[in-house]
C-alpha positions, -999 to 999 in steps of 0.1 A, spaced: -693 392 795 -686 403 832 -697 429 848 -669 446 847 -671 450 812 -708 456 807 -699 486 831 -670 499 809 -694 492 777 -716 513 790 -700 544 803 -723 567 790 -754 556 806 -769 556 840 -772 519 842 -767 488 831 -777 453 834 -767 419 829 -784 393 816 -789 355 806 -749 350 812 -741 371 780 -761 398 775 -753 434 785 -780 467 785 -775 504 786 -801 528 797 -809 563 812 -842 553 823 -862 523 832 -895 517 810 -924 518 839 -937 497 854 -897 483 860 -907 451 888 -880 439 915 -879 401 913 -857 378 936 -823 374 929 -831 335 927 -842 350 889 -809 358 885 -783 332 888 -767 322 854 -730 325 858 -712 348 831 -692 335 800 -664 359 811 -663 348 848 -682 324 862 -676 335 896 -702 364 888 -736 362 883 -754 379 848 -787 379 851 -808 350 846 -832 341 815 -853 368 808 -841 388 839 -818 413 841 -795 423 870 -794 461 869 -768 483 883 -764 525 886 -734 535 881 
């Protein structure tokens, strides 16, 4: 996964997110309460390119589009 293609994957949402190096999320909203956490959360290279960063272990790293 990059984020690249999370992005593409997701084309017909509002955001989405990366997470734990492989995962990729969709969504139009954000389920309350959504909590900013440090981007030290957030460092697990992805399996597509591990010059980007996918979200950590039960973190995501969300993106609007």
């Amino acid at each position: 996964m990059t984020g690249q293609n999370c992005m593409a994957f997701c084309k017909d949402y509002l955001y989405y997110g990366l997470g734990d190096g492989s995962e990729c999320w969709c969504a139009d909203t954000f389920h309350v309460p959504a909590t900013l956490a440090s981007n030290e959360h957030c460092q697990t290279k992805c399996g597509g390119d591990t010059t980007q960063t996918c979200g950590g272990s039960w973190y995501l790293a969300i993106f609007s589009k």
